[in-house]
MARBA-3410 file (N, C-alpha, C, O; in Angstrom, 1 decimal):
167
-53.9,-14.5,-29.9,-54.5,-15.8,-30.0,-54.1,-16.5,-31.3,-53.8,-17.7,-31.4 ~ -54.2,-15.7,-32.0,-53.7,-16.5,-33.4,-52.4,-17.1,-33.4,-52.1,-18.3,-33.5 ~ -51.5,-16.1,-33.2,-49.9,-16.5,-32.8,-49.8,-17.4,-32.1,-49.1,-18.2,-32.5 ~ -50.3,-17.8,-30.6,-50.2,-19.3,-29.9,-50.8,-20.4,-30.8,-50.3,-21.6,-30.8 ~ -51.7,-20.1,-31.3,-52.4,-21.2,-32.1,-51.5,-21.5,-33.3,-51.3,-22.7,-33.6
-51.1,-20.7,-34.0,-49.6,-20.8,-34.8,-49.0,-21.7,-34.5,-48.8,-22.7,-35.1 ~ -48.2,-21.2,-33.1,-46.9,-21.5,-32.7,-47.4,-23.3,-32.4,-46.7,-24.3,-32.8 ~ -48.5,-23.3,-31.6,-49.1,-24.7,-31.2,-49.6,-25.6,-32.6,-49.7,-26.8,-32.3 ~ -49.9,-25.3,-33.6,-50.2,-26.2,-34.8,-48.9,-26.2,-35.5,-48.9,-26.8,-36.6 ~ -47.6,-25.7,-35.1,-46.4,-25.6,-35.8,-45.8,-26.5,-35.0,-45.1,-27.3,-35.6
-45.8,-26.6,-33.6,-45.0,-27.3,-32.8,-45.4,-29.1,-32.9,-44.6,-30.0,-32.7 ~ -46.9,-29.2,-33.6,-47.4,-30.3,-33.2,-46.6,-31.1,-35.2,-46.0,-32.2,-35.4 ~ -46.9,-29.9,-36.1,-46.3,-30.4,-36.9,-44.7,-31.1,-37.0,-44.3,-32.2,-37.6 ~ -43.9,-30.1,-36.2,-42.8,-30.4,-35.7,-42.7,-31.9,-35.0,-41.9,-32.8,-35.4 ~ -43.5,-32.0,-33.8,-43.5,-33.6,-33.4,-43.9,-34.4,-34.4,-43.1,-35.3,-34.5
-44.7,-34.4,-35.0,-45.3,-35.2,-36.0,-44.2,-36.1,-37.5,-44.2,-37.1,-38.2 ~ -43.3,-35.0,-37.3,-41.8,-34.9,-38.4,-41.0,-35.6,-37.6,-40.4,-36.5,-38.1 ~ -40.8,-35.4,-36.7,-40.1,-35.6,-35.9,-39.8,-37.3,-35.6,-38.8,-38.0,-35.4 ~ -41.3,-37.5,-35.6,-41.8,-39.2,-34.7,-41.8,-40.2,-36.1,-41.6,-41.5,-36.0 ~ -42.0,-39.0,-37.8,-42.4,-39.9,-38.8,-41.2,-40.1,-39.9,-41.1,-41.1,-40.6
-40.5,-39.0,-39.9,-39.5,-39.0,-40.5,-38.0,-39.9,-40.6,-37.4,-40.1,-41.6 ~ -37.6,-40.3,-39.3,-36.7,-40.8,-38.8,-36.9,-42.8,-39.6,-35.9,-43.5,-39.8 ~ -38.1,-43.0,-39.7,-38.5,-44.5,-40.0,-38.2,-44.2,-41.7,-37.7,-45.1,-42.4 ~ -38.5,-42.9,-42.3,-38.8,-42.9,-44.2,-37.2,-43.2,-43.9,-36.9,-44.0,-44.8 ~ -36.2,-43.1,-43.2,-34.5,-42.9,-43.8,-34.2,-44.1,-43.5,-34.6,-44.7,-42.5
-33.3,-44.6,-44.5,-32.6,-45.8,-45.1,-31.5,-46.0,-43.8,-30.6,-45.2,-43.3 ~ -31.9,-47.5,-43.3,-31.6,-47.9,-41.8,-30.4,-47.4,-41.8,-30.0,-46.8,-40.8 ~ -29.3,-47.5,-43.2,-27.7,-47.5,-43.1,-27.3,-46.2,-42.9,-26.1,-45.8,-42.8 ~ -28.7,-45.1,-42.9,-28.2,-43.5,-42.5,-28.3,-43.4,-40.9,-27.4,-43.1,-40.1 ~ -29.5,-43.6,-40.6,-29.6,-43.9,-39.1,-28.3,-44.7,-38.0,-27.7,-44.3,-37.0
-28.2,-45.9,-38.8,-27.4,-46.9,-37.7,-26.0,-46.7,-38.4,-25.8,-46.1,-39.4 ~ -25.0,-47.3,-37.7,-23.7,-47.3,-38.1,-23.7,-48.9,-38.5,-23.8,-49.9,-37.9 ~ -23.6,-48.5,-40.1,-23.1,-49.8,-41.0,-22.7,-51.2,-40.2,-21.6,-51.2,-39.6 ~ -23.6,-52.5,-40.3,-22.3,-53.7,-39.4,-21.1,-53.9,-40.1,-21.1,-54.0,-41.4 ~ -20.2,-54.0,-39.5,-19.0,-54.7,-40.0,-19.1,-55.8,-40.9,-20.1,-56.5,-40.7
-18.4,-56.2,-41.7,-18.5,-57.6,-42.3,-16.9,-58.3,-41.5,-15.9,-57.6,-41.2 ~ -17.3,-59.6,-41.3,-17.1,-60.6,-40.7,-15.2,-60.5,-41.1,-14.8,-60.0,-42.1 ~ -14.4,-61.1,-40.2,-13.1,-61.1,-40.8,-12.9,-62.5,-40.6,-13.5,-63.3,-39.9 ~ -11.5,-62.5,-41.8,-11.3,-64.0,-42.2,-10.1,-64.2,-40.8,-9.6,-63.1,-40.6 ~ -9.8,-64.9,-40.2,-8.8,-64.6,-39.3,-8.2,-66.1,-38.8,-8.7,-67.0,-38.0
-6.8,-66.0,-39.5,-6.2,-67.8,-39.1,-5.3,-67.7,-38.2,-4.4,-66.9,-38.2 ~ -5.7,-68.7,-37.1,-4.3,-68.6,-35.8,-3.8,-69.4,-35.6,-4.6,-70.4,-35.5 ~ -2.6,-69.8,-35.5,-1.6,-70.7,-35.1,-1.5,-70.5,-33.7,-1.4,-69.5,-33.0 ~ -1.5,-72.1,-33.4,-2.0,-72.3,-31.9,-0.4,-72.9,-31.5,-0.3,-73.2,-30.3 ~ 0.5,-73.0,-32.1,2.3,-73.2,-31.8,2.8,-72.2,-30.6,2.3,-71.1,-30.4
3.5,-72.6,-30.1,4.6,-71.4,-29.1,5.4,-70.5,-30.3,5.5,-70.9,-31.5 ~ 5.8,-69.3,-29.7,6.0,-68.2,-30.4,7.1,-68.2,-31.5,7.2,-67.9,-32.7 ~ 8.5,-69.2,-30.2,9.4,-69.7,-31.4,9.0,-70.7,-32.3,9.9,-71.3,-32.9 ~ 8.0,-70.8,-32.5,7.5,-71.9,-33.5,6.7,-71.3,-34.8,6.8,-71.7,-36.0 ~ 5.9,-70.4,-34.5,5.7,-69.3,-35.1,6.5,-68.3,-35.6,6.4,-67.7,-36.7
7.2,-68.2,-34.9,8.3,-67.1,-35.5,9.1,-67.6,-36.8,9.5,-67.1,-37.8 ~ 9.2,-68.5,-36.4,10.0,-69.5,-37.7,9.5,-69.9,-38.5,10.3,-70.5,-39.3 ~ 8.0,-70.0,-38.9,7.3,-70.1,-40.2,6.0,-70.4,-39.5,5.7,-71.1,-38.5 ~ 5.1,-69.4,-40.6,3.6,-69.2,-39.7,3.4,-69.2,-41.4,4.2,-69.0,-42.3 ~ 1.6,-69.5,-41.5,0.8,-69.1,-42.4,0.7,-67.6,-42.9,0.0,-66.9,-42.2
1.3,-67.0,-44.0,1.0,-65.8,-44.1,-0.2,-64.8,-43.3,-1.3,-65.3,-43.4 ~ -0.2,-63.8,-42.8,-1.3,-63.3,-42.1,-1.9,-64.1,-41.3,-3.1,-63.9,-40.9 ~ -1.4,-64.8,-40.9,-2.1,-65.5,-39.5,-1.7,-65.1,-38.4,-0.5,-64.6,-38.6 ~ -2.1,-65.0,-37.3,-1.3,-64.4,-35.7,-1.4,-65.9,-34.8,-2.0,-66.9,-35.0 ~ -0.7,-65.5,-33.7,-0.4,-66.8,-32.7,-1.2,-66.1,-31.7,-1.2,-64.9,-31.6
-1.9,-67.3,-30.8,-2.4,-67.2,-30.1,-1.7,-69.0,-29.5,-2.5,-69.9,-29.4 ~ -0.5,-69.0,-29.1,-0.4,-69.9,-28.4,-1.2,-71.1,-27.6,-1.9,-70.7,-26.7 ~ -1.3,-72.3,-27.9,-2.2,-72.8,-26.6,-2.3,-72.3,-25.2,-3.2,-71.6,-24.8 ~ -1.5,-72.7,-24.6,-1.4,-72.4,-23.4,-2.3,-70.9,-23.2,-2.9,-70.7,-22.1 ~ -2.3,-70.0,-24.0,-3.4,-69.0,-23.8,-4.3,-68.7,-24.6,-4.6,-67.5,-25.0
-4.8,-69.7,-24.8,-5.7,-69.9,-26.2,-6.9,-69.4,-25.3,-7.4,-68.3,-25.5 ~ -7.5,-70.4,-24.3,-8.8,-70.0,-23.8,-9.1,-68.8,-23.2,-10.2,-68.5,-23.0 ~ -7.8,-67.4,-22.6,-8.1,-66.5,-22.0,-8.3,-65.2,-23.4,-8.8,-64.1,-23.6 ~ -7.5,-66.2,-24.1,-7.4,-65.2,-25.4,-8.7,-65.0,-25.7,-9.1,-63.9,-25.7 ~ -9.6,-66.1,-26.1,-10.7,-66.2,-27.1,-11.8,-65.6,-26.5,-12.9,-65.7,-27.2
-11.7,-65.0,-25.4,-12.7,-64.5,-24.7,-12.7,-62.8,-25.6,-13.7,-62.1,-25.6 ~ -11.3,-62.6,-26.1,-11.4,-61.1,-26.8,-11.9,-61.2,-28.1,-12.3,-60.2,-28.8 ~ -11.9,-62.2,-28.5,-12.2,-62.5,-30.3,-14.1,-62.4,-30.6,-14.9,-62.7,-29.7 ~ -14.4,-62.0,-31.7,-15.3,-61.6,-31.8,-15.9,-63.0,-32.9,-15.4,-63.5,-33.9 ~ -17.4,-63.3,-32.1,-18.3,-64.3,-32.6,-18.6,-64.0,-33.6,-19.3,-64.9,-34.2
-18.4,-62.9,-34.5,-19.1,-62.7,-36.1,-17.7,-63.4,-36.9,-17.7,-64.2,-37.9 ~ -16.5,-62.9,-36.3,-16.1,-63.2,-37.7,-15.3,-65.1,-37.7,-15.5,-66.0,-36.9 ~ -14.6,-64.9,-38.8,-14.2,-66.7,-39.3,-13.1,-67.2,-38.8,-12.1,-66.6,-39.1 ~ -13.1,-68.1,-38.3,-11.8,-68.5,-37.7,-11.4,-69.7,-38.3,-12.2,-70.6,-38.4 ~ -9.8,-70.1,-38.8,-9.0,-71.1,-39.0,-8.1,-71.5,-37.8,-7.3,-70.8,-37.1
-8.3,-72.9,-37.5,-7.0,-73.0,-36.0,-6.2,-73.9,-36.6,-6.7,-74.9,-37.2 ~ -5.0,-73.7,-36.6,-4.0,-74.6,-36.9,-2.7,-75.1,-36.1,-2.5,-74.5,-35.1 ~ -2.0,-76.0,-36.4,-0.9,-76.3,-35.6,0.2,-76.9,-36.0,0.5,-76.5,-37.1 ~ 1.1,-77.7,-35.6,2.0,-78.1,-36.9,1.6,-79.2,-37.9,2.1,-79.2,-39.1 ~ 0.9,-80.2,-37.4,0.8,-81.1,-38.2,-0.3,-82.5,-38.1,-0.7,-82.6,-36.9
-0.5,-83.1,-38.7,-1.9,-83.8,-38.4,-1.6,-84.9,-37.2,-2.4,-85.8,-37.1 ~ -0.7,-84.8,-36.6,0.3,-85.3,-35.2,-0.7,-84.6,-34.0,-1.5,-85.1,-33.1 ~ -0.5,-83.5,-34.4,-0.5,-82.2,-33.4,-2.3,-82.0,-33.2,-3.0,-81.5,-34.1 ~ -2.9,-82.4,-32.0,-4.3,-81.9,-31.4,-4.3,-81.2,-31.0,-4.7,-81.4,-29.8 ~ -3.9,-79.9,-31.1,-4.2,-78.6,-30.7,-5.1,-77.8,-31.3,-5.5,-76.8,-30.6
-5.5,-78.1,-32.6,-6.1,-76.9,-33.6,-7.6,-78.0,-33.6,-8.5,-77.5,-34.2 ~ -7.7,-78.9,-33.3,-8.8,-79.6,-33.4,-9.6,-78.9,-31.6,-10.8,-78.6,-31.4 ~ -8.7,-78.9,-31.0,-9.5,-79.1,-29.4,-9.7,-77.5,-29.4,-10.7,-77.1,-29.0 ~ -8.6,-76.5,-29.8,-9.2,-74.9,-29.4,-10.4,-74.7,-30.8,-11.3,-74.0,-30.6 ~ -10.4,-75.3,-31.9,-11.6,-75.0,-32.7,-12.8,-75.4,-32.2,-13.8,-74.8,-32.5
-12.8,-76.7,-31.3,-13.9,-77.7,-30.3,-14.6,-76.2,-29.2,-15.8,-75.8,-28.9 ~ -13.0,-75.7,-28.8,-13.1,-75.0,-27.8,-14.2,-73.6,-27.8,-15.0,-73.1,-27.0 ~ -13.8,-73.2,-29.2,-14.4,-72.0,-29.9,-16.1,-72.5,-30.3,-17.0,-71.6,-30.2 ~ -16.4,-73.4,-30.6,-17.9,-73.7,-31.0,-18.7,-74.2,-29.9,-19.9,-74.1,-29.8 ~ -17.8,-74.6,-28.9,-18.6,-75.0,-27.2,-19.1,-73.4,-27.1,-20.3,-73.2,-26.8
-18.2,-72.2,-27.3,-18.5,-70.9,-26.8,-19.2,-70.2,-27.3,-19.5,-69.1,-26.9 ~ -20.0,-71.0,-28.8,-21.0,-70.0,-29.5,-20.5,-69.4,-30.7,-21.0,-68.4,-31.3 ~ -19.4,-70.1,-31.1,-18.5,-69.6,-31.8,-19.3,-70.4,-33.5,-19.3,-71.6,-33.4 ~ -19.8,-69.8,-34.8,-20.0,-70.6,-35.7,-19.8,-70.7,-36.7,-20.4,-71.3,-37.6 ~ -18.5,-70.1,-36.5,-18.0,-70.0,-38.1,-16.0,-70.4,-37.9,-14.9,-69.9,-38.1
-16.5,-71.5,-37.4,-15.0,-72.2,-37.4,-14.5,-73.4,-38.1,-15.3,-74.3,-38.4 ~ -13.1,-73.6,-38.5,-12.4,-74.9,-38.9,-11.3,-75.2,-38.6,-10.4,-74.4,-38.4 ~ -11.2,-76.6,-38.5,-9.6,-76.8,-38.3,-9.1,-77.5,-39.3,-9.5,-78.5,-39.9 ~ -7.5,-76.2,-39.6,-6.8,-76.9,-40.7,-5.8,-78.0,-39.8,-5.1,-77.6,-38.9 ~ -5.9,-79.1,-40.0,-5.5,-80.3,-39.4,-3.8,-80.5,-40.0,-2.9,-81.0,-39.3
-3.8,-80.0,-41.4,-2.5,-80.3,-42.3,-1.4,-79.8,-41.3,-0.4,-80.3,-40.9 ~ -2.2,-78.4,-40.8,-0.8,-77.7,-39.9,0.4,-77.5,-41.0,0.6,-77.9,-42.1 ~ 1.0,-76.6,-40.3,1.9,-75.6,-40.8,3.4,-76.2,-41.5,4.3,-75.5,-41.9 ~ 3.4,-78.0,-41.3,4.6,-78.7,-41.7,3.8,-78.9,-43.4,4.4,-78.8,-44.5 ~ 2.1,-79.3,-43.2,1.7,-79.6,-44.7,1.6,-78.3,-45.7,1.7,-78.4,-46.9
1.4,-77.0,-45.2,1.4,-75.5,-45.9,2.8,-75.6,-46.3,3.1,-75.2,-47.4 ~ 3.5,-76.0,-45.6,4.9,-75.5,-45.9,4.9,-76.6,-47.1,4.6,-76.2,-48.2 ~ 5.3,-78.1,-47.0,5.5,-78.7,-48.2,5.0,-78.7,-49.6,5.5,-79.2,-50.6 ~ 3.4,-77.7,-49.5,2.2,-77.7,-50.6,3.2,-76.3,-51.5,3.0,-76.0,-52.7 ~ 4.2,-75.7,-50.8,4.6,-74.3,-51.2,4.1,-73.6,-50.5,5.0,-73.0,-49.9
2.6,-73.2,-50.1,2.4,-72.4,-49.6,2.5,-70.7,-49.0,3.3,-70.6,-48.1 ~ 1.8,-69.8,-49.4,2.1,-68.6,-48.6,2.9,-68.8,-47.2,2.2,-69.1,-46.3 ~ 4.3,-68.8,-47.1,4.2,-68.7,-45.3,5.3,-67.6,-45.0,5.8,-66.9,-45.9 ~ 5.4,-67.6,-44.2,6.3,-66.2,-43.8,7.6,-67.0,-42.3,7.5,-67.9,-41.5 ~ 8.7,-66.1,-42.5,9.8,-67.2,-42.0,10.7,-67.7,-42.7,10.6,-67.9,-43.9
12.1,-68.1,-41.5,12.8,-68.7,-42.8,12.9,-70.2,-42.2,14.0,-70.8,-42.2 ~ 11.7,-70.9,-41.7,11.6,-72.5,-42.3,12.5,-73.2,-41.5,12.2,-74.3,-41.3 ~ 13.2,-72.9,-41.1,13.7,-74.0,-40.0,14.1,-75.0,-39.4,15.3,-75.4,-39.3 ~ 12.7,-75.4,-38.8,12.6,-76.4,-37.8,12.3,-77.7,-38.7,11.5,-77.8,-39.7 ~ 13.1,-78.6,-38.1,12.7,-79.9,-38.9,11.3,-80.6,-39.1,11.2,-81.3,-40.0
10.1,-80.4,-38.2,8.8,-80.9,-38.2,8.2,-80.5,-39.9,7.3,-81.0,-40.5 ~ 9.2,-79.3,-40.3,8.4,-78.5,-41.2,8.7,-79.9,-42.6,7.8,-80.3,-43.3 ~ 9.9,-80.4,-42.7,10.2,-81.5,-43.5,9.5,-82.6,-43.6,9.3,-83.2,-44.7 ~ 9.1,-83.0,-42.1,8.4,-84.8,-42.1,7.0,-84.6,-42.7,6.1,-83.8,-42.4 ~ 7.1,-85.8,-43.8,5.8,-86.1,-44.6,5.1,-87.2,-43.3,5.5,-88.2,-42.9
3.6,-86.3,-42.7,3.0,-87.7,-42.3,1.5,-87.6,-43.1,0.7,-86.7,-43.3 ~ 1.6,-88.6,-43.4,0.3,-89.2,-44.2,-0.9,-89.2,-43.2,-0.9,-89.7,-42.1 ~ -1.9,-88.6,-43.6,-3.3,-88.5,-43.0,-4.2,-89.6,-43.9,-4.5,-89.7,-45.1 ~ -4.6,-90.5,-42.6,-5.3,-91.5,-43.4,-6.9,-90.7,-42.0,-6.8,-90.7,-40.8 ~ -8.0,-90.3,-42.8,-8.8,-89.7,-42.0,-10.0,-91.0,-41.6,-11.0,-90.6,-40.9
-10.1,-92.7,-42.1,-10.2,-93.8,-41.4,-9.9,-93.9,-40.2,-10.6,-94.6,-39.4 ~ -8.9,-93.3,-40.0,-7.9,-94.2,-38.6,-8.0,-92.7,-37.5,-7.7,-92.8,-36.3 ~ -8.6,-91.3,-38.0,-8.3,-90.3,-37.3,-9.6,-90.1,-36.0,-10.6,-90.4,-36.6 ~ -9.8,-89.9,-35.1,-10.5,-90.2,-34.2,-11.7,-88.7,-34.6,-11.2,-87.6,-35.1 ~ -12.8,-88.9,-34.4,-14.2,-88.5,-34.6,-13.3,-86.5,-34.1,-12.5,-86.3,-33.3
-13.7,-85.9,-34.6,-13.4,-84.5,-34.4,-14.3,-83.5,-33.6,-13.9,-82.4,-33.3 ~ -15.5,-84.0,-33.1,-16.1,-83.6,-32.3,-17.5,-82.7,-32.8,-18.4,-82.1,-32.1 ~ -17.2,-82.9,-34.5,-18.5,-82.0,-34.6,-17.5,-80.7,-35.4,-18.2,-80.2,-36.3 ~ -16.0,-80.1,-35.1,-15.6,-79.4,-35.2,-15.6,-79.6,-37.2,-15.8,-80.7,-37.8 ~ -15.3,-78.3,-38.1,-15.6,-78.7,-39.0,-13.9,-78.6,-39.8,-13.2,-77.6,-39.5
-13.2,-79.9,-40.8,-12.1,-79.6,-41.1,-11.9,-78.6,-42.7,-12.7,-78.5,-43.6 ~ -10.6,-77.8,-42.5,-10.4,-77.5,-44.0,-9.5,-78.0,-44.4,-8.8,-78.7,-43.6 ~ -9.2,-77.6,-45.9,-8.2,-78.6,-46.7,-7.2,-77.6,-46.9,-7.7,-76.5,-47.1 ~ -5.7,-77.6,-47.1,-5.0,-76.7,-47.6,-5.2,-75.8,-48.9,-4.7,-74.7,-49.2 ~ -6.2,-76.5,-49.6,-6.3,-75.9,-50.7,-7.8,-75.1,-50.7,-8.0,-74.2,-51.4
-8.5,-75.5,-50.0,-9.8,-74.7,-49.6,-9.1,-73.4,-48.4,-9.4,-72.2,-48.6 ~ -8.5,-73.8,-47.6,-7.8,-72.6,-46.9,-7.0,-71.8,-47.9,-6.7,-70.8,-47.2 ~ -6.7,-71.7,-48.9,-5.8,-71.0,-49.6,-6.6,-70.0,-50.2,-6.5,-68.8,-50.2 ~ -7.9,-71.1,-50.9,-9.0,-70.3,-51.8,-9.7,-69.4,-51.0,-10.4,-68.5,-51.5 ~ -9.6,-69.6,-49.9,-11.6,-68.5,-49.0,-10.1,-67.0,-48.3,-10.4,-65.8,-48.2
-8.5,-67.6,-48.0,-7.6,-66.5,-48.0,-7.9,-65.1,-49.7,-8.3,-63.9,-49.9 ~ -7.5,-66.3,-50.3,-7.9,-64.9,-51.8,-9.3,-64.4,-51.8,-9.7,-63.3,-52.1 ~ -10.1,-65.4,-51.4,-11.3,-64.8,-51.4,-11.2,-63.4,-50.8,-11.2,-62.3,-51.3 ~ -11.1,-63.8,-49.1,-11.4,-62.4,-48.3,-10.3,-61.2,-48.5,-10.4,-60.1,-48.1 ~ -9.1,-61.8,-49.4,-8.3,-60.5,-50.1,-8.8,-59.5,-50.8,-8.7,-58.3,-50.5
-9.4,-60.1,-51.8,-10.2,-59.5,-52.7,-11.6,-58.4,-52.2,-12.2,-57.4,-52.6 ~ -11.7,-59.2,-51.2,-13.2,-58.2,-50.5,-13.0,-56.9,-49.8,-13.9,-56.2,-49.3
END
């Protein structure tokens, strides 16, 4: 009698540890750590266009498969869309495209990859294509309403790149 009574005030202690213990431990032992967010810039150009000078560390995601792509991309982290040049509506309408989807941490670099290239810029490639030469002047008066989508500057894109190096 004693020994069930044991074993039964031992077992109940055991639940008791069991049900109380789990809440004292620090959430980040229990759960698997969240990810922090990635910085991630895409060039929305065809491949040969990319291939021949892209933004350092950025990947292509072509237009033409922009929308089946973004279905893989993940809503936490930051996205940059870019294209060749403030000519070029492509990086305004797939960043449009990305915040219709829930997407909230987006911008479009508008300069495109002809204004990275003339600023100096990090880019990767050996440069090319003539678009990368022509100065066109962005007068943002004359540029049609962006949709809400939010723009960056070459030089704010440069800064939040070192940033997320450093992290």
């Amino acid at each position: 009698m004693i020994i069930s009574s044991n074993l039964c005030r031992l077992s109940l202690i055991s639940l008791f540890f069991l049900m109380i213990l789990p809440g004292c431990w620090p959430l980040n032992v229990l759960k698997q750590e969240e990810s922090k967010p990635e910085f991630i810039i895409i060039n929305v150009l065809e491949p040969s266009e990319y291939d021949d000078c892209h933004i350092q560390g950025s990947i292509n995601v072509p237009f033409d498969a922009f929308e089946s792509e973004m279905k893989t991309l993940s809503k936490s982290n930051h996205y940059v869309i870019y294209c060749s040049d403030y000519m070029c509506m492509s990086s305004g309408y797939c960043a449009q495209l990305l915040q219709k989807n829930k997407f909230n941490h987006v911008w479009a670099y508008e300069g495109g990859m002809a204004e990275w290239y003339q600023k100096g810029y990090p880019y990767q490639g050996p440069a090319h294509m003539e678009y990368l030469k022509n100065v066109t002047e962005y007068n943002p008066d004359e540029s049609e309403e962006n949709n809400g989508v939010k723009s960056i500057t070459a030089e704010d894109l440069l800064k939040k790149m070192k940033e997320y190096q450093q992290k």
